[in-house]
C-alpha positions as CSV (number, residue, x, y, z in Angstrom):
1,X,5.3,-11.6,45.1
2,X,8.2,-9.8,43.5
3,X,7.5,-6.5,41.5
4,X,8.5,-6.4,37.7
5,X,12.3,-5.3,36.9
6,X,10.6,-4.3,33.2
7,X,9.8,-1.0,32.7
8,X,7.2,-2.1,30.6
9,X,3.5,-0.8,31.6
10,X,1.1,-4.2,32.6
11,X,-0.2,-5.9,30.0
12,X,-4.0,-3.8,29.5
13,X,-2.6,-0.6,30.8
14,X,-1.6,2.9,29.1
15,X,2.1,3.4,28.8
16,X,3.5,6.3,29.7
17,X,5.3,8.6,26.4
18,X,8.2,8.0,28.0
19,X,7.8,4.4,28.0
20,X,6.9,4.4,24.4
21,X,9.9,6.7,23.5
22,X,12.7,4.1,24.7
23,X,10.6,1.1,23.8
24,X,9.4,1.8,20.5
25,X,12.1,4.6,19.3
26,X,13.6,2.1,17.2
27,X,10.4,0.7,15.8
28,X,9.3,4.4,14.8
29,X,12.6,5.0,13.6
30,X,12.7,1.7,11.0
31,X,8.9,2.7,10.1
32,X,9.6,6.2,9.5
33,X,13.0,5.7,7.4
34,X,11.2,3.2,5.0
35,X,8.5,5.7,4.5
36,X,11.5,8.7,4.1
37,X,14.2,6.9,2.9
38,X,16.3,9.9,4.5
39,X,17.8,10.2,7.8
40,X,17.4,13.9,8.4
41,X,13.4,13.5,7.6
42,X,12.9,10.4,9.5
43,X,14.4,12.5,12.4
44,X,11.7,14.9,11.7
45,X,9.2,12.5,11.4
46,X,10.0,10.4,14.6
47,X,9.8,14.1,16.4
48,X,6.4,14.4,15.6
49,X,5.3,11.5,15.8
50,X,6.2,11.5,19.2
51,X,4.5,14.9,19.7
52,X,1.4,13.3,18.6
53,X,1.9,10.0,21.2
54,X,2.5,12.6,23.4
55,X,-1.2,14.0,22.9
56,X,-2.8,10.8,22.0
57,X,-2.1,9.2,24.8
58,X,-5.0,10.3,26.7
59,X,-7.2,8.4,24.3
60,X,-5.1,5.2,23.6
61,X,-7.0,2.4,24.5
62,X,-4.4,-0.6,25.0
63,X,-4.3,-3.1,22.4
64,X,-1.6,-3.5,19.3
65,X,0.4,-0.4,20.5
66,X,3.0,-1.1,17.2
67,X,-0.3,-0.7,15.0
68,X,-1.5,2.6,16.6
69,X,2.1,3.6,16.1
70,X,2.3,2.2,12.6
71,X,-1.1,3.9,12.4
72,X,0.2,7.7,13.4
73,X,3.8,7.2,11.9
74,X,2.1,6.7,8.3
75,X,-0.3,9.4,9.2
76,X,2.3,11.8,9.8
77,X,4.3,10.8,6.6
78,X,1.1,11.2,4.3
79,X,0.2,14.7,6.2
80,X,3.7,15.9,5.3
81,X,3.7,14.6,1.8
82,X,0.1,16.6,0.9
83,X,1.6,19.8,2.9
84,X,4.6,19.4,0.5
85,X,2.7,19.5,-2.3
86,X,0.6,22.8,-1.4
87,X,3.8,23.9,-0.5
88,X,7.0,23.3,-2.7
89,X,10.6,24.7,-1.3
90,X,13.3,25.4,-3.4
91,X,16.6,24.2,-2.5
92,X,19.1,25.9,-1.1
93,X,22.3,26.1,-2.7
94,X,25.3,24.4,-2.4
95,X,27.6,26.1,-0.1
96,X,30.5,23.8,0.6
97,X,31.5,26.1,3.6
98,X,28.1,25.8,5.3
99,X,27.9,21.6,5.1
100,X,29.1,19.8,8.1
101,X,30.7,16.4,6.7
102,X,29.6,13.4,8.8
103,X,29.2,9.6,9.0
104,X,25.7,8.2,9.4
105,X,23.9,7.9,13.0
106,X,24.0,4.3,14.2
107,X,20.1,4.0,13.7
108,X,20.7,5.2,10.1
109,X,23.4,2.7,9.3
110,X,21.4,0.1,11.2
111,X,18.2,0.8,8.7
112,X,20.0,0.7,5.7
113,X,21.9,-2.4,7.1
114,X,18.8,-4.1,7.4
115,X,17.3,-3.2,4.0
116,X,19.9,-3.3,0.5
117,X,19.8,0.0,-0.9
118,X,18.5,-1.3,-4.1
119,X,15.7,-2.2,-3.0
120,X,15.0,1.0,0.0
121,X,15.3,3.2,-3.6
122,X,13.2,1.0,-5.1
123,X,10.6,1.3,-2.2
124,X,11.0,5.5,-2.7
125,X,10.6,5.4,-6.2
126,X,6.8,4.1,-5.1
127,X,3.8,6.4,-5.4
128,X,3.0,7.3,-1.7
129,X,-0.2,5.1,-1.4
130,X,1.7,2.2,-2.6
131,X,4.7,2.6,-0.5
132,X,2.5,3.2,2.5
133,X,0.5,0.4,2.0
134,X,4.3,-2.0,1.4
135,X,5.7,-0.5,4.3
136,X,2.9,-1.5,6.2
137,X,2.6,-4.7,5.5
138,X,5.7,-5.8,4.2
139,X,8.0,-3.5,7.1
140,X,5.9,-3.7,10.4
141,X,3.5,-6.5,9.0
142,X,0.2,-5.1,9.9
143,X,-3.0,-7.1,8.8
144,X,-4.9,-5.7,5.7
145,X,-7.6,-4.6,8.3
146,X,-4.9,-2.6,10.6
147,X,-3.6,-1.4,7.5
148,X,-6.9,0.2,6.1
149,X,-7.7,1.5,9.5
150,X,-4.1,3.3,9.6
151,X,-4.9,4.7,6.3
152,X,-8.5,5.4,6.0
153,X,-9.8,3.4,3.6
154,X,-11.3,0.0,2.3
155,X,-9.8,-3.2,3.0
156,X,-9.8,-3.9,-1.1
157,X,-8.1,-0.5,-1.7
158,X,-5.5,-2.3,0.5
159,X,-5.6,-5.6,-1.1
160,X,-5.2,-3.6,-4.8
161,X,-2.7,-0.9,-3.8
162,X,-0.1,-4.0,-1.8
163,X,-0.7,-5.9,-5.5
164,X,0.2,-2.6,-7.5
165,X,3.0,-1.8,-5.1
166,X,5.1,-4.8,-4.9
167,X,4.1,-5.5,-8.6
168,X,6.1,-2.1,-9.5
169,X,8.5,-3.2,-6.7
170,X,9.1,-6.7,-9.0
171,X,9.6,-4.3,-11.8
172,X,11.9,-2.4,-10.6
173,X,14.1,-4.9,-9.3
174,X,13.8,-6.8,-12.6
175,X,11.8,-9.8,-11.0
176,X,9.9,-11.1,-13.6
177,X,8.0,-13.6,-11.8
């Protein structure tokens, strides 16, 4: 009997984070820019995410490994937004000396790529608990259960904000279906 050439843990095991970092990097990265819609946040957002694997691993118990992913990346994202809110920055200013002029990372080009950019700004311009909800679904295409369980609440709060969302997402794109 020949030994796997995958790195990939056996099918009922726990992977290891490093594992999970070169499988799934991409997968975070995708889920975390529809969420962000920015490259530089869905850097910071992939980071801790992967903190948070990192600690969680110890309790994973295998099953859908994309929707405990899903699950923390959205998590994360809603953390961040509510911390924003307690706590708003103020920009800084302009400073054309201090800006370092660059084309976008090859994850960020391949994001945007795979999404037209009338629509990822018509996925921003979502309240959070819709967009959540969309990305979940829609993005990653987690069941209504998953996606309740990722967020904390009912599978009819799912079921209404997925309507609401991609109703305003219709709007927005001038689909009047």
């Amino acid at each position: 009997m020949t030994s796997p050439t995958s790195s990939e843990p056996p099918v009922g095991s726990v992977p290891t984070w490093e594992q999970v970092a070169r499988d799934h990097g991409r997968f975070l990265y995708t889920v975390a820019y529809r969420l962000t819609g920015n490259h530089d946040d869905t850097q910071d957002l992939v980071q801790e995410v992967l903190l948070r694997v990192q600690r969680g691993l110890v309790t994973y118990r295998p099953g859908n490994l994309s929707g405990w992913l899903s699950r923390i990346t959205t998590n994360v994202f809603l953390d961040q937004v509510r911390a924003t809110k307690r706590r708003p920055t103020e920009a800084l200013p302009d400073d054309a000396d201090r800006v370092i002029e660059g084309g976008l990372a090859a994850d960020e080009a391949l994001a945007a790529a795979r999404l037209p950019e009338h629509l990822q700004q018509a996925l921003l311009a979502l309240p959070v608990d819709y967009r959540a909800v969309v990305v979940l679904s829609d993005v990653v295409g987690l069941s209504y259960a998953e996606i309740g369980e990722a967020l904390g609440v009912p599978v009819g709060t799912v079921r209404s904000r997925l309507h609401r969302g991609r109703l305003q997402l219709r709007t927005a794109l001038g689909d009047d279906r």
